[in-house]
N, C-alpha and C positions, 0 to 999 in steps of 0.2 A: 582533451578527452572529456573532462565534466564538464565544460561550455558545449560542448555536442552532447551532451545526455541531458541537460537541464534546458536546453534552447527549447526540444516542442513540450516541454511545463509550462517553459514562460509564457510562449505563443498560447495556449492556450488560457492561463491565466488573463491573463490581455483580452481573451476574445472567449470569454466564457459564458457569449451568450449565444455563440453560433457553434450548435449544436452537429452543423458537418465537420467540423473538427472533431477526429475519431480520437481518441488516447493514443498515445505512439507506445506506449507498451500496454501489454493486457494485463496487465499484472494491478494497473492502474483504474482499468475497469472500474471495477466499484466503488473506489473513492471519486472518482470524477461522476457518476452518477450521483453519489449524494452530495457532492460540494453543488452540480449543476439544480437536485431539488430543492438545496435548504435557499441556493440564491433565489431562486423560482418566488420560492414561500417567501424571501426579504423584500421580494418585490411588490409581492402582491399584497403583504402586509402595509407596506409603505403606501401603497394606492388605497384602499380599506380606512387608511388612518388619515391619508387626504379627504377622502370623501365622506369620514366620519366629521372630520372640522369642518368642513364646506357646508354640512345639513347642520351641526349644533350651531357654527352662526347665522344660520338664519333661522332656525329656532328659537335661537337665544332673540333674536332682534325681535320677533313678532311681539312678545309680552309686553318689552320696553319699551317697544315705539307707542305700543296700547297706553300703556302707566305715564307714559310722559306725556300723550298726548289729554288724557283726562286731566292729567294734573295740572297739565295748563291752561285747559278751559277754567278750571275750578280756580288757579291762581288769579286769571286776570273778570274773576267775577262773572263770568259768562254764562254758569249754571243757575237754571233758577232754585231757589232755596229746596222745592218740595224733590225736588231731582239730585241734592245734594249726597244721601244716602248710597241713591240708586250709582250715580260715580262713584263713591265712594268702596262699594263692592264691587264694581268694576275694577278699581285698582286692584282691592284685595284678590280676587281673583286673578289674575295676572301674573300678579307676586307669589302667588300661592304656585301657578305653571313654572313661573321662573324657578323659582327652590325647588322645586319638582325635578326641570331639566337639569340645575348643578349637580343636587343627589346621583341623580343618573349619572352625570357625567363623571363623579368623584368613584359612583363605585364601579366602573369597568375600570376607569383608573386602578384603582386596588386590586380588580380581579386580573385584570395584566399584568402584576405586581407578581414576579415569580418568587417573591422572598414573602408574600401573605404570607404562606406555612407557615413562617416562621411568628406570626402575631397568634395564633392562639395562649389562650389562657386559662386555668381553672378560675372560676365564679359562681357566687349563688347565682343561679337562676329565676330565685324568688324574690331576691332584694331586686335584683335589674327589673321584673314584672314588677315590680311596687311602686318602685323610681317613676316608670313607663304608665301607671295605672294614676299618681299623683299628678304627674306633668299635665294629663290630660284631661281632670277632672271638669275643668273650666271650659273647654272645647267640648266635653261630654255633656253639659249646664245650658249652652248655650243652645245644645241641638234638641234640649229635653230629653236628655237620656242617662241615666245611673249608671257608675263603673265601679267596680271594686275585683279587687285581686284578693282570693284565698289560694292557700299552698302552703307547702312547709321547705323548710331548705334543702335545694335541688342542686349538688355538685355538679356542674357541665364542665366540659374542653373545650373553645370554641374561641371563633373571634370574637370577642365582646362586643364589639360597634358595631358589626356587621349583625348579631343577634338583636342588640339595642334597637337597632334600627326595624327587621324584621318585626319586632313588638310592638313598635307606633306602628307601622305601618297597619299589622293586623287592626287592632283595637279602633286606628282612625278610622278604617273601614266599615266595623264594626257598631263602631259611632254613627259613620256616614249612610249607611244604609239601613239604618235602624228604625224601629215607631217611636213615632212621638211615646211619651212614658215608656220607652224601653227599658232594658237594662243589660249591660255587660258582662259577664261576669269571665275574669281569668282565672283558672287555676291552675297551680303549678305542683308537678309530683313527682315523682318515678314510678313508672309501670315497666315489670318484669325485667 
């Protein structure tokens, strides 16, 4: 009697993707609907996360093939001296895409991370702007632009690395599209 009540579970279990397999009790209705939508969703997540790796490696590859390729002109002498530079930011450049795309790639990694919640943390917000305002000073020098961070200490909850990160990110911009003699300025505070 319970090998005849669990047989059309099985069959369907088995054949859970053909959707003319009606539930053999109603009762079953609705869980067979949502077992039938979350496989739907595993599926289609699974194809998403193929097609995600299939474009990051050939993203990833364009930079590389570029850096390795300059560097091997430049290794076996091929460049002429006054063109040396000009490669040479070529590379930089490149390297700068490539870090680019792993960032990307690290932080969907995290944000698919159903346990992130659980990485918040209280932090100055003003030390981390400081840290963020120092590191950069030298990249701020280079493009002819002034940075400094004013603020008093800012208690936040937050993920730290992910806000870290937010802060270069703004300020680099801020550097990068700036006038020549510009200047940066952060401030950090609490309003209302």
């Amino acid at each position: 009697l319970t090998r005849s009540i669990i047989r059309p579970i099985e069959e369907m279990t088995l054949n859970i993707d053909d959707y003319s397999i009606a539930p053999a009790y109603k009762e079953l209705g609705p869980f067979v609907h949502m077992i039938r939508a979350q496989h739907a969703d595993i599926l289609k997540g699974a194809k998403m996360r193929q097609d995600f790796t299939a474009n990051v490696s050939h993203e990833l590859k364009t930079p590389l093939t570029a850096i390795s390729g300059y560097a091997e002109l430049m290794e076996n002498n091929m460049v002429a001296p006054d063109e040396i530079s000009t490669f040479s930011a070529k590379i930089r450049q490149n390297a700068e895409r490539l870090l680019s795309l792993i960032n990307d790639i690290i932080r969907l990694s995290e944000l698919d991370n159903v346990e992130e919640k659980n990485l918040f943390e209280t932090f100055d917000l003003n030390e981390l702007a400081r840290q963020c305002v120092e590191n950069l000073k030298m990249y701020a020098h280079k493009h002819d632009v002034a940075i400094v961070c004013i603020g008093v200490p800012t208690s936040v909850n937050a993920n730290k690395d992910m806000i870290s990160e937010l802060l270069e990110n703004l300020c680099n911009n801020a550097i990068r599209y700036n006038n020549k003699n510009g200047n940066v300025v952060v401030e950090v505070g609490a309003r209302e």
